[in-house]
GUVEXPA-601167 format. One record per residue (C-alpha): y, z, x; residue number from 1. Coordinates in steps of 0.2 Angstrom, whole numbers, plus 2048, in hexadecimal, padded with zeros to 3 digits. Last residue first. Layout:
<recs>
{y->Y z->Z x->X i->NUM}
...
</recs>
This chain:
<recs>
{y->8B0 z->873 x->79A i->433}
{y->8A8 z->864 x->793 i->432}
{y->898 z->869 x->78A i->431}
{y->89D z->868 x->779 i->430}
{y->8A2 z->854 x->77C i->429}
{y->88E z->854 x->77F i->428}
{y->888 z->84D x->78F i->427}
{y->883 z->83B x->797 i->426}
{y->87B z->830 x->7A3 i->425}
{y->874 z->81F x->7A3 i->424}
{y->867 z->81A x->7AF i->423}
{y->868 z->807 x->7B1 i->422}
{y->85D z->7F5 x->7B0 i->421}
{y->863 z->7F3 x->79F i->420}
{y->853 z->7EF x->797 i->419}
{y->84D z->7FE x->79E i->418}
{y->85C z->80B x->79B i->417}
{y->851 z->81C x->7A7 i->416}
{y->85E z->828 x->79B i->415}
{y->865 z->837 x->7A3 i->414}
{y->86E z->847 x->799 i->413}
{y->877 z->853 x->7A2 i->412}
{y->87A z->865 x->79E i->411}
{y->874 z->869 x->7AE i->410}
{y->864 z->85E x->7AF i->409}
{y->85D z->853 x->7A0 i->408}
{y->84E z->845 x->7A2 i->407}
{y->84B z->837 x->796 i->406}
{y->841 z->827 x->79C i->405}
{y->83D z->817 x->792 i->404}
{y->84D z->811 x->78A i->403}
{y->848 z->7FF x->785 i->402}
{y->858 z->7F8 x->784 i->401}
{y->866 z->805 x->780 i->400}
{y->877 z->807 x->77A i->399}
{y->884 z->815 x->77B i->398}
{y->88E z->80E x->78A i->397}
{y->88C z->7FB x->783 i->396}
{y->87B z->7F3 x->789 i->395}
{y->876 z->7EE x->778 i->394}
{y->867 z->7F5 x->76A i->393}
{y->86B z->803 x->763 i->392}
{y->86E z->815 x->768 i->391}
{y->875 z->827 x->761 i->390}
{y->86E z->837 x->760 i->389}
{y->87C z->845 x->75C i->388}
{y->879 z->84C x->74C i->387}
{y->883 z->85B x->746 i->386}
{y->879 z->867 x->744 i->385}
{y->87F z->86F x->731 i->384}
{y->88A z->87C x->72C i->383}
{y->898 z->871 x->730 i->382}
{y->8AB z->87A x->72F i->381}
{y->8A9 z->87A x->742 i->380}
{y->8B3 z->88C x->749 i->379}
{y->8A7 z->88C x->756 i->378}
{y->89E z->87B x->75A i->377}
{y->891 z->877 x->74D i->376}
{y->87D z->877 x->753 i->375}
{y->878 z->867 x->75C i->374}
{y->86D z->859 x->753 i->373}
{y->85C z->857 x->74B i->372}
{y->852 z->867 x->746 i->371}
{y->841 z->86A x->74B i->370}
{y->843 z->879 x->750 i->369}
{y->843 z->878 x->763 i->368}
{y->854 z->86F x->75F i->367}
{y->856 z->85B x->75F i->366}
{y->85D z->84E x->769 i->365}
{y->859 z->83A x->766 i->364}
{y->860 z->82C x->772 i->363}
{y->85B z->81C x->76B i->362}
{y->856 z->809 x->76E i->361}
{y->84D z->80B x->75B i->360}
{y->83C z->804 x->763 i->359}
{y->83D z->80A x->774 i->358}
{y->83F z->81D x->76F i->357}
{y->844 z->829 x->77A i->356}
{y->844 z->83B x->777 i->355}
{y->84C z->84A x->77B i->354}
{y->847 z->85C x->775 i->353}
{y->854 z->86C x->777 i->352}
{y->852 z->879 x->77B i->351}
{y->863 z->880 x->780 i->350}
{y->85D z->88E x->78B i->349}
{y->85D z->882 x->79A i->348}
{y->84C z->87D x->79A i->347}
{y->84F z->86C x->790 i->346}
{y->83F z->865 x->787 i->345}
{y->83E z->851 x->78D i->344}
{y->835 z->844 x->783 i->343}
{y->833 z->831 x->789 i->342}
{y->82E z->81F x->782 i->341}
{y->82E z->823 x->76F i->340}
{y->82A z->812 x->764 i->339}
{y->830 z->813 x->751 i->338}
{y->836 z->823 x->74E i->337}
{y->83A z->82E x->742 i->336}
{y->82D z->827 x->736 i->335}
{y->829 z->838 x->72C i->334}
{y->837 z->843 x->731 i->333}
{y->82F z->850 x->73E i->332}
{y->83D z->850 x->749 i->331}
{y->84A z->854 x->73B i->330}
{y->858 z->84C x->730 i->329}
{y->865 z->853 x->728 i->328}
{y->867 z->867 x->72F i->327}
{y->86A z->877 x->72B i->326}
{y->868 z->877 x->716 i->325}
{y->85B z->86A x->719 i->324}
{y->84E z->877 x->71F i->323}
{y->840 z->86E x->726 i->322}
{y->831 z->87A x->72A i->321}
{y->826 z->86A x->72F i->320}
{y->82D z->86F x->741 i->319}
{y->824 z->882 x->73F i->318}
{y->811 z->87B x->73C i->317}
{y->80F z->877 x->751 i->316}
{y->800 z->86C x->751 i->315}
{y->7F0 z->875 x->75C i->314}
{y->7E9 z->876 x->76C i->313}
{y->7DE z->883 x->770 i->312}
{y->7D9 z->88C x->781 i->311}
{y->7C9 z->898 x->782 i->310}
{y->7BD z->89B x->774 i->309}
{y->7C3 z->8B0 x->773 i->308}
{y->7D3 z->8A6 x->772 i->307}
{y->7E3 z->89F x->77A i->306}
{y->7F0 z->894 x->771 i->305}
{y->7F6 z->885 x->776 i->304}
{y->804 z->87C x->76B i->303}
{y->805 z->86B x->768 i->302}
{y->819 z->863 x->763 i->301}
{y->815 z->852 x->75E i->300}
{y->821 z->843 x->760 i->299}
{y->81C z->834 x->756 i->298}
{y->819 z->838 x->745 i->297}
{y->814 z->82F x->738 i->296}
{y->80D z->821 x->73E i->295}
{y->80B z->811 x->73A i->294}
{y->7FF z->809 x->746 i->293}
{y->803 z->7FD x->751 i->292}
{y->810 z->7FF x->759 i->291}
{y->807 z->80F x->762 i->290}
{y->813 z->817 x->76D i->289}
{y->810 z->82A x->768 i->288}
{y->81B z->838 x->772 i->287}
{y->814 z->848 x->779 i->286}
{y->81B z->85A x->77A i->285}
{y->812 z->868 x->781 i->284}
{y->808 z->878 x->780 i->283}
{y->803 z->881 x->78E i->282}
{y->810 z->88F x->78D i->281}
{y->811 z->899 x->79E i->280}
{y->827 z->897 x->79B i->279}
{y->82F z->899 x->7AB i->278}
{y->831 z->8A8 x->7B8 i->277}
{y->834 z->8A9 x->7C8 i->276}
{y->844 z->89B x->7C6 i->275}
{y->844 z->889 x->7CC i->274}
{y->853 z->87D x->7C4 i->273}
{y->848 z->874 x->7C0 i->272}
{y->83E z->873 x->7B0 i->271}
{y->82F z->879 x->7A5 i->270}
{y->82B z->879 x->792 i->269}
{y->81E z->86A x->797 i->268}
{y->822 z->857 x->790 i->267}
{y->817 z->848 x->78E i->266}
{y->81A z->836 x->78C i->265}
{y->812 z->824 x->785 i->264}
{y->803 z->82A x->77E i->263}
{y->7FB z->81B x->775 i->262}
{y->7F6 z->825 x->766 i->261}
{y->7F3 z->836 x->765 i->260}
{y->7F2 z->83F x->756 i->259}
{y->7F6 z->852 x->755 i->258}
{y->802 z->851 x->748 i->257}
{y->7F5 z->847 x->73D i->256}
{y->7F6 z->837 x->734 i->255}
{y->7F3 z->82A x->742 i->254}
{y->7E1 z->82C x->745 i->253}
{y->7DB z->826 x->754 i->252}
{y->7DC z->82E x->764 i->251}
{y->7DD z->83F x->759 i->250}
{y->7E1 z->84E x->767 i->249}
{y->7D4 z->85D x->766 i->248}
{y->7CF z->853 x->776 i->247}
{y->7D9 z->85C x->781 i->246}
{y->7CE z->855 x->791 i->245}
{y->7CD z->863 x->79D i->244}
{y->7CB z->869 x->7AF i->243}
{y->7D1 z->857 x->7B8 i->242}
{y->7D0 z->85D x->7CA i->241}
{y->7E1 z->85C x->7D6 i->240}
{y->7DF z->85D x->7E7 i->239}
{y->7ED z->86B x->7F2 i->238}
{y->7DE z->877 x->7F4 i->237}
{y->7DB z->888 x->7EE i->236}
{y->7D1 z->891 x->7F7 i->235}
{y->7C0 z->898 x->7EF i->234}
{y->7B3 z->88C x->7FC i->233}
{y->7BF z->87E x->7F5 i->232}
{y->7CA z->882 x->7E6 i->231}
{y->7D0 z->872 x->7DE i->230}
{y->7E2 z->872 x->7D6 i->229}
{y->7E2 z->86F x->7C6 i->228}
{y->7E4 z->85F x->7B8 i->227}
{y->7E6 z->85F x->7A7 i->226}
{y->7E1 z->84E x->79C i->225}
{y->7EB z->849 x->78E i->224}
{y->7E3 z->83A x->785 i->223}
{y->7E2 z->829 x->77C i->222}
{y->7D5 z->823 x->789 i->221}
{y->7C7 z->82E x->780 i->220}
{y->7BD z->83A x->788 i->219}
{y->7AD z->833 x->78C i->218}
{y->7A0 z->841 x->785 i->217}
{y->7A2 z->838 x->776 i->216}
{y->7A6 z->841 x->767 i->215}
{y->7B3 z->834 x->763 i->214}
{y->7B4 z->823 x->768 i->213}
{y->7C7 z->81E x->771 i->212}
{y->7C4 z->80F x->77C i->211}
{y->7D4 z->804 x->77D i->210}
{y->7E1 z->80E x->786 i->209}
{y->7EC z->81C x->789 i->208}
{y->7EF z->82B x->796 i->207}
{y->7F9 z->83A x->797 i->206}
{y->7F8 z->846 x->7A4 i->205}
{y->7FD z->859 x->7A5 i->204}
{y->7FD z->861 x->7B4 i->203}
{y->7FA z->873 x->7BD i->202}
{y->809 z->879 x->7C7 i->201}
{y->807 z->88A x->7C0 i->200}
{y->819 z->887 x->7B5 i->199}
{y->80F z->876 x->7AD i->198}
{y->813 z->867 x->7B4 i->197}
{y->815 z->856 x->7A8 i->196}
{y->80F z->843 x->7AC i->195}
{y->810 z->835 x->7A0 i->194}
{y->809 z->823 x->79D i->193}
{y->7FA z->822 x->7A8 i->192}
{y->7F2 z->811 x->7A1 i->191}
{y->7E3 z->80A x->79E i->190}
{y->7DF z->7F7 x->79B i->189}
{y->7D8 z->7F4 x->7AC i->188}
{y->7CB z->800 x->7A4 i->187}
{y->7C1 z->7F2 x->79E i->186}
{y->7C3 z->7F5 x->789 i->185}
{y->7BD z->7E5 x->786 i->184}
{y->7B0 z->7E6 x->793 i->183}
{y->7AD z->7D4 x->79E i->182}
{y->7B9 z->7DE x->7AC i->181}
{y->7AA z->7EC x->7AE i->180}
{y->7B6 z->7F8 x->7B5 i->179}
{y->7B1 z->805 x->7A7 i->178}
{y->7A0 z->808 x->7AE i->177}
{y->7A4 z->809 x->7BD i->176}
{y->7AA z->81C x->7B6 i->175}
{y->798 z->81D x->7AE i->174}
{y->78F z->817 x->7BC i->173}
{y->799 z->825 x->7C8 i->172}
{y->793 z->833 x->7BD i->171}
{y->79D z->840 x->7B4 i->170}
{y->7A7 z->835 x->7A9 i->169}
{y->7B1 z->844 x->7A1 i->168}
{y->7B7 z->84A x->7B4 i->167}
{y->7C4 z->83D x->7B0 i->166}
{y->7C8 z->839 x->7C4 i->165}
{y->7BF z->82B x->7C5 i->164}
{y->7C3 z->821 x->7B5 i->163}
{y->7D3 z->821 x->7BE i->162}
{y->7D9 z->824 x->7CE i->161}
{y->7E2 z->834 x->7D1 i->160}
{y->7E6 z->834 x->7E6 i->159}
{y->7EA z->845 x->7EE i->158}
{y->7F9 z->84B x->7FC i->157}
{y->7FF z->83A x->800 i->156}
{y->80B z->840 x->80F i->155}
{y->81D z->83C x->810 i->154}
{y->823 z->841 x->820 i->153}
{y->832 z->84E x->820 i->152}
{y->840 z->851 x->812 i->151}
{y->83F z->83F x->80C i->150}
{y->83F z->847 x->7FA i->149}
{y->82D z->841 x->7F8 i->148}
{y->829 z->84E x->805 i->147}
{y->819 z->850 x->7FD i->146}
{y->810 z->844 x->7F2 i->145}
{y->802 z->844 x->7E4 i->144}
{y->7FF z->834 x->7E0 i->143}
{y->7F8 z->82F x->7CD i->142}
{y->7EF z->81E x->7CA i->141}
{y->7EB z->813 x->7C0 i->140}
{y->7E0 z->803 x->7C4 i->139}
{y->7E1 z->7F1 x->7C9 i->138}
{y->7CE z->7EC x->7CE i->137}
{y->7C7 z->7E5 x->7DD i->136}
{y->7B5 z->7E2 x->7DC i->135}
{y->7A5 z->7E7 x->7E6 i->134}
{y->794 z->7E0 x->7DE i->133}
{y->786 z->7EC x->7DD i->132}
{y->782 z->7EA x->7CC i->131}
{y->789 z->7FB x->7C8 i->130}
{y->79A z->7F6 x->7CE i->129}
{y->7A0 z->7F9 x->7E2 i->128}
{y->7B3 z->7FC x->7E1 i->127}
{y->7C4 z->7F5 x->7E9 i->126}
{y->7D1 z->7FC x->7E5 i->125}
{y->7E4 z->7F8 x->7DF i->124}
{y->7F1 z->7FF x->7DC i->123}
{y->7FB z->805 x->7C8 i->122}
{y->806 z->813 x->7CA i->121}
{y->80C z->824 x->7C2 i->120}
{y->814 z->831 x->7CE i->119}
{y->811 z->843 x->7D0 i->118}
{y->81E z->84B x->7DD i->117}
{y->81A z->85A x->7E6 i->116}
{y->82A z->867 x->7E8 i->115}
{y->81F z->878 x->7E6 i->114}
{y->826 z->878 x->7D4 i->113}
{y->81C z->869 x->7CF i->112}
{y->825 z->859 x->7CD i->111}
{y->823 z->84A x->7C0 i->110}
{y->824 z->838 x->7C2 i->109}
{y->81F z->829 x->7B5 i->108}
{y->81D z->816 x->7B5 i->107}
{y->81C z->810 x->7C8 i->106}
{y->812 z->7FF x->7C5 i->105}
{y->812 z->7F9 x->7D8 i->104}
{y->816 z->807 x->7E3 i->103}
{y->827 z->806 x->7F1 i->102}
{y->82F z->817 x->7F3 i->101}
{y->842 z->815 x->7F5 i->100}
{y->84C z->824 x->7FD i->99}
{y->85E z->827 x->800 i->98}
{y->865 z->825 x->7EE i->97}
{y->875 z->82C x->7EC i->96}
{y->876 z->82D x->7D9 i->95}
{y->884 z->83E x->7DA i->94}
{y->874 z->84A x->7D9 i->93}
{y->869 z->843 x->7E5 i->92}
{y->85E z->833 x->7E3 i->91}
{y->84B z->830 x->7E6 i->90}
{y->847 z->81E x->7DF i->89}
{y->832 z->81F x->7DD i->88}
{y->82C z->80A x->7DA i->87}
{y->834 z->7FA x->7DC i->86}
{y->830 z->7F6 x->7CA i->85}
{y->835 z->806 x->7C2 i->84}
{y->834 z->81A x->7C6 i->83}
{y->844 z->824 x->7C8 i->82}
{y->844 z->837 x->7D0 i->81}
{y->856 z->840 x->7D0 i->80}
{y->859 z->84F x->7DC i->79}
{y->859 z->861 x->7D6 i->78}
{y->84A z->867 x->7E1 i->77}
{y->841 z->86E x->7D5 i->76}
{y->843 z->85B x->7CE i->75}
{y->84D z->84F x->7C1 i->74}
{y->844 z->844 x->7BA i->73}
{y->844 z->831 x->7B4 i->72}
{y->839 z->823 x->7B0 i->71}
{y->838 z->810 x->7A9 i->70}
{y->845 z->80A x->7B5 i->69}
{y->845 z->7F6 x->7B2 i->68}
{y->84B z->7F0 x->7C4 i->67}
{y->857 z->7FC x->7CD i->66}
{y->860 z->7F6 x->7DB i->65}
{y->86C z->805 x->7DA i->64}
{y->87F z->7FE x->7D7 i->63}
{y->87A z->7EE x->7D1 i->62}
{y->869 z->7F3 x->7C8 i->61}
{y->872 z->800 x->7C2 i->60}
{y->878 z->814 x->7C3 i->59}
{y->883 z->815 x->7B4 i->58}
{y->897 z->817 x->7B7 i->57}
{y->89D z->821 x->7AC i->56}
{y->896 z->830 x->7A3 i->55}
{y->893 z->82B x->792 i->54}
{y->898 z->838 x->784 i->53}
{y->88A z->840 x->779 i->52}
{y->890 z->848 x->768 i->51}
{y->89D z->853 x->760 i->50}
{y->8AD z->849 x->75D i->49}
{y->8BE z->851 x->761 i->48}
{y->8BF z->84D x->772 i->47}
{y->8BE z->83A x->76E i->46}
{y->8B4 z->830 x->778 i->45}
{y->8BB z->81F x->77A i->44}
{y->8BF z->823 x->78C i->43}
{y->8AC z->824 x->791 i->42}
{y->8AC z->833 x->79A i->41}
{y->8B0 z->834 x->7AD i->40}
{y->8A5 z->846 x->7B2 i->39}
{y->8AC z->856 x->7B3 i->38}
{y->89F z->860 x->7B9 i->37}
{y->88E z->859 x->7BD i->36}
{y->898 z->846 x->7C1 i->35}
{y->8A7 z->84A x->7C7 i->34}
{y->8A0 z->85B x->7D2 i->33}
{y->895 z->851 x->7D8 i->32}
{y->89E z->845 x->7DE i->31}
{y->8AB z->851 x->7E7 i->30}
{y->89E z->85D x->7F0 i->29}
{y->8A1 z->86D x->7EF i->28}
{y->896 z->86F x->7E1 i->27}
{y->889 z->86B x->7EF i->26}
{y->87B z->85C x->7F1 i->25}
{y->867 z->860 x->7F6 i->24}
{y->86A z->85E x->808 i->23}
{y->87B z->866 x->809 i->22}
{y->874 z->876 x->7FE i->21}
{y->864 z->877 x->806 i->20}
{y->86E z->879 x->819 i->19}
{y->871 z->86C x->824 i->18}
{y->86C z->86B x->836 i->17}
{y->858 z->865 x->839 i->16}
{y->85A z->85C x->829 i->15}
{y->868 z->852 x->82E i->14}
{y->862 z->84F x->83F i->13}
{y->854 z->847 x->83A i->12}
{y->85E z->83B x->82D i->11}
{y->864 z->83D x->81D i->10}
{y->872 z->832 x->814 i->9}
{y->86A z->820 x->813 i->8}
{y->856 z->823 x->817 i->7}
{y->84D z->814 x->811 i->6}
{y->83A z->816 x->80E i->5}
{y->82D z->807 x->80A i->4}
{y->81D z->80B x->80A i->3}
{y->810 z->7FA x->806 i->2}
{y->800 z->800 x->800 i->1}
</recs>
């Protein structure tokens, strides 16, 4: 695999003589301070109006080289990851980008909180079938990287390659199984579409594709699969081992909230910046990109709940709770959404959920109860949210095509803009001090 890293602020010296805070950007520091702090709104934005303002100028494809960024977060080390066609953009807090990290296919990116950076690809391997014959096939995999952050030598700390790292298909014939290429559901056809870290580092990882039987000892493609690290003669290693298939998750059936079909995203209660303690909840969010299927709703809250029978996933009841006297529209409104790329859950104290959604070309934000929209500023006469999510297809400020990647940091709102080859930034007029 081609590497490709190019260092423009940082060198040897610089990490040898700088201190955190120069390395990872300093509220000293005059373009941070416009954008985190004051930011240049878009001049239409009147201060009297509640909602998101943009934050001029986006990062693009002119500015940044970006080619369709599908992905984007922001990591324990408060710097900003985007995947797209070249492959893992590392960028500091004022859009700097001094790194480049060449994959083919990179689709998601996520860090645990000992700075390792997952990342979703596509590569190629070459792979002895059970007739003997060796074939090259085109595959997806998760890498698990250190130093991604270009703060020493990147080293490829573990390999994910799927079927093989689904601890469902036991043997190595039942994994080869699936790279039969004259299969309707040859396993070419997968796709990693989301990763999420859980406060103990483990991982969630969402996967879709075409063979999705029940009561198989297969687990389905349409999936969330955990991942731990491996202990080897009782130490813990740095290799992850798939330790569950949450198969309590419908890969077929539409009309349930814990339905999952073609998982396009998935988002843990966990963010930077890092603090001793976060949230040990296991449940999650996860979005449904099926266009296929008429589906009710498309981003499901699942809880995880332990019992005398061990860990179980289950619909959260409290967002069917809609009370209309507080709000107008809700995340669980039947047909909300039409094709959610990316869900974020802010860790700030706000709580609020994000989404993406590719098939309306919309921002959406709503409260951890369900309820769509941002409460009334003091001395409001609304009793109501007021609702702040806004899109449609265009590449105006407030426009989107293809938003696939949603990702929130210091009161700051990031958009990966596909179709518009950009990460758009914004922030509530509430939020301008």
């Amino acid at each position: 695999m081609k590497l490709t890293v190019n260092l423009l602020l940082l060198s040897a010296l610089l990490f040898t003589t700088l201190s955190c805070e120069d390395f990872f950007g300093s509220k000293k520091d005059a373009t941070t301070d416009e954008i985190f702090e004051v930011g240049k709104r878009d001049p239409k934005e009147g201060d009297d109006v509640v909602g998101y303002a943009a934050l001029l100028p986006f990062w693009t494809d002119i500015t940044h080289g970006f080619q369709a960024p599908n992905d984007i977060m922001v990591g324990y080390d408060e710097l900003l990851y985007v995947t797209d066609d070249l492959g893992l953009h590392v960028l500091d807090q004022a859009g700097r980008e001094f790194q480049l990290i060449e994959f083919r296919g990179a689709n998601a990116v996520a860090m645990d909180r000992n700075l390792n950076v997952y990342v979703s690809v596509r590569d190629t391997f070459t792979v002895r079938n059970n007739a003997g014959v060796t074939e090259v096939y085109n595959l997806p995999v998760v890498y698990k990287l250190r130093n991604a952050n270009g703060a020493g030598e990147l080293v490829y700390v573990d390999t994910l390659v799927f079927p093989f790292d689904d601890s469902s298909l036991s043997t190595y014939s039942a994994q080869v199984r699936r790279l039969d290429k004259n299969r309707a559901d040859n396993y070419e056809k997968v796709k990693i579409t989301g990763i999420a870290v859980m406060a103990d580092n483990s991982l969630y990882v969402t996967r879709s594709g075409p063979s999705n039987l029940i009561g198989q000892i297969a687990a389905p493609d349409n999936i969330v699969l955990e991942f731990n690290r491996m202990a080897i003669g009782g130490q813990l290693t740095e290799k992850m081992r798939n330790v569950r298939q949450i198969r309590t998750i419908n890969p077929t059936n539409p009309n349930t909230l814990i339905s999952g079909l073609n998982l396009t995203s998935i988002s843990s209660f966990i963010g930077p910046p890092q603090r001793e303690r976060m949230s040990d909840s296991r449940g999650f969010l996860m979005t449904q990109g099926d266009t296929t299927q008429n589906i009710p709703y498309r981003v499901l809250w699942i809880l995880a709940t332990e019992t005398v029978d061990g860990l179980v996933f289950t619909p959260n009841p409290l967002l069917l709770a809609q009370d209309t006297s507080k709000s107008n529209s809700f995340l669980y409104d039947n047909f909300k959404f039409k094709q959610p790329t990316d869900v974020t859950f802010t860790t700030d104290g706000t709580n609020y959920i994000l989404v993406t959604d590719a098939g309306t070309d919309s921002l959406y934000l709503f409260q951890s109860n369900g309820n769509e929209g941002v409460n009334p500023p003091v001395g409001s006469s609304e009793v109501k949210t007021i609702n702040v999510s806004f899109g449609g297809f265009g590449a105006g400020p407030k426009q989107f095509k293809n938003p696939s990647g949603v990702t929130y940091f210091r009161r700051t709102v990031f958009v990966a803009d596909k179709g518009n080859n950009r990460i758009a930034r914004y922030r509530l007029t509430t939020d301008f001090e």
